[in-house]
N, C-alpha and C positions, 0 to 999 in steps of 0.2 A: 504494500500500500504506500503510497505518498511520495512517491518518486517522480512525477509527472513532471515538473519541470527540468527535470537533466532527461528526459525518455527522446534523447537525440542520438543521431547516427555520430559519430566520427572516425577519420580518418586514425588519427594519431592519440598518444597519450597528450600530449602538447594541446591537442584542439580541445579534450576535454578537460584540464585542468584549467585551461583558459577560460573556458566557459563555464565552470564550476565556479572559478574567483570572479568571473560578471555576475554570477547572482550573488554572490557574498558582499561585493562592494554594492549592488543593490539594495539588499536589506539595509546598509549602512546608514545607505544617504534616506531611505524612507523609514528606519527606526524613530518611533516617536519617541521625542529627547522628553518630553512634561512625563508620560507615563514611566521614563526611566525615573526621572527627579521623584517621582510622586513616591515610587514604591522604597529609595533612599530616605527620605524624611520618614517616610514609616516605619522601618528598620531604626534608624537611628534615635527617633524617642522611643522605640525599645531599648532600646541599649540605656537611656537614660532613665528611662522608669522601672528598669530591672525587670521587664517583662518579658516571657520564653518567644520564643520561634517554634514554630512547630512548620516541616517541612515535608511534602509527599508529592509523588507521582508513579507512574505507573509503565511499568518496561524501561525502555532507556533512559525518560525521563526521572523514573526513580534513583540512577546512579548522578541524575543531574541532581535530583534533591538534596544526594548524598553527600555528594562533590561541594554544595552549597552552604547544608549545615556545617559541615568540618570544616569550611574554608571562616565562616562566620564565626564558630566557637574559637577556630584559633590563631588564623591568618589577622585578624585584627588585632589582637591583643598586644595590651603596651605593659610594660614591665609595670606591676606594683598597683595597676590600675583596676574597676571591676572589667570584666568581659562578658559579649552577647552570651546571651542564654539558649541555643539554637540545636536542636534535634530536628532528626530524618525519622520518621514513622514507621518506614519499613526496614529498618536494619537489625530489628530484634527477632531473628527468622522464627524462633518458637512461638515469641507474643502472636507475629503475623500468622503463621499456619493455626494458631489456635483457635483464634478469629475466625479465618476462613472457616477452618471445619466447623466450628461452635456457632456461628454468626451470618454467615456467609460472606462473599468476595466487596460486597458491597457495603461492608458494617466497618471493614478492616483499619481505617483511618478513625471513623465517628467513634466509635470503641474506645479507641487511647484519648481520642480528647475528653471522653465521658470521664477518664480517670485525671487527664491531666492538667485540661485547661482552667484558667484562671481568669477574670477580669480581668481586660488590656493586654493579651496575649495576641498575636499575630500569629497566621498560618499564611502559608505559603506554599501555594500548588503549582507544577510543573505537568502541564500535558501537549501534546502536539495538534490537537484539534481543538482541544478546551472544552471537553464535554460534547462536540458535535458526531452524530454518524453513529453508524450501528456493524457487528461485527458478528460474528456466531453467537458469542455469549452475551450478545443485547447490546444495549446502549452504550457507547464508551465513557468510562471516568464516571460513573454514579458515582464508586466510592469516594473521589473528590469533591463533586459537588455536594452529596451530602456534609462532608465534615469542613467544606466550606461556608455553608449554611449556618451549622451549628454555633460556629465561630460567630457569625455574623448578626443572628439572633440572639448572643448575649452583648454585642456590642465592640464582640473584638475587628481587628482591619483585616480585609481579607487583600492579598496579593497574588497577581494569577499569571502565568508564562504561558503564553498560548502560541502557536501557529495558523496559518490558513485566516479564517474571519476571523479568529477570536474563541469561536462557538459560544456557551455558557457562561463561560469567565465573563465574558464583557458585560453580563448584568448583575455579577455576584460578587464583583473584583471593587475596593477601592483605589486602586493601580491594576490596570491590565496589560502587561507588557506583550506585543504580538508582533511575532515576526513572520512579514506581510509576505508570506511564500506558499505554494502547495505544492511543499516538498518534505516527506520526513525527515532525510539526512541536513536540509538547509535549515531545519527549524533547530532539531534538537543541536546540532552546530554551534548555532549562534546565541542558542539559550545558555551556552559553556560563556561565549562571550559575554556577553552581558551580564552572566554571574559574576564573572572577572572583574570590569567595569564596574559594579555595587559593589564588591568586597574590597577593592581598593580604593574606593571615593569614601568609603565606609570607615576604615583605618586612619585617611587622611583627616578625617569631621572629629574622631576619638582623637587622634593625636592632638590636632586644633583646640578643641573645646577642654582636653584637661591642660592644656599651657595658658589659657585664659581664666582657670579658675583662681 
């Protein structure tokens, strides 16, 4: 699935790596810079209110979530200082399989916040459609939207990494980051990027804001 814009002929390695970097520098120029900004400020009064992250998605975008809490809990951190408070949902393989079997596929994320979340806690969802489209086993991303929701119905911010339209995210997201591709490899790509881009714009605001207190 999602490969449809590189679903081109070419000649050479050269032609297609060429035309792989013309979509990449496409996303660039049409990445929405306010939705970047938005979902930074939201992070970042986390970090200030001592409030958790809660992080998830599903398939590759779950090693992106993974990629993202680790890089949050400890790429920012300044010696002697507090640090993000930032978990991936899926990385407790017992907790998750237990879910699954006990709960089902769909419970698997809303489950753990039913245990963990707090007022002014931020989740943060990673998917390549955002909830859009259907697959064998139904609708994609339930389990995200649902514990998107739950976030949202007590008042916490929701933040969403989406490809193609958006899907979902774009009604459920207080920041909806999307990169404007329909392509799976282009999206989940550039969702490493832009995680890069928040965790270092992220470190530089911590480092700033504790030499000013």
């Amino acid at each position: 699935m999602g490969a449809e814009e590189l679903k081109v002929d070419h000649d050479t390695h050269e032609e297609y790596i060429e035309h792989y970097f013309e979509h990449v520098k496409d996303i660039a120029d049409k990445a929405d810079r306010q939705e970047i900004a938005k979902a930074i400020d939201i992070l970042f009064q986390a970090w200030k209110d001592d409030s958790q992250v809660f992080l998830f998605g599903n398939g590759g975008s779950a090693s992106t979530a993974t990629h993202f809490a680790a890089d949050l809990s400890k790429t920012t951190m300044t010696k002697g200082k507090k640090r993000f408070k930032g978990m991936s949902l899926f990385d407790n393989v017992p907790l998750v399989s237990a879910w699954i079997n006990d709960e089902g596929w769909e419970n698997v994320y809303l489950g753990q916040l039913e245990n963990l979340y707090q007022p002014g806690d931020v989740v943060l969802a990673v998917s390549v459609h955002g909830g859009k489209g259907r697959c064998n086993a139904g609708q994609w991303s339930q389990n995200l939207t649902k514990a998107m929701q739950y976030a949202k119905d007590r008042g916490g911010k929701v933040i969403g990494m989406a490809g193609f339209d958006g899907g979902a995210f774009k009604e459920l997201c207080d920041s909806c980051i999307i990169v404007p591709k329909d392509s799976t490899p282009l999206v989940e790509g550039f969702h490493g990027d832009i995680q890069h881009l928040i965790i270092f714009r992220l470190k530089e605001l911590v480092e700033k804001y504790q030499e000013e207190q």
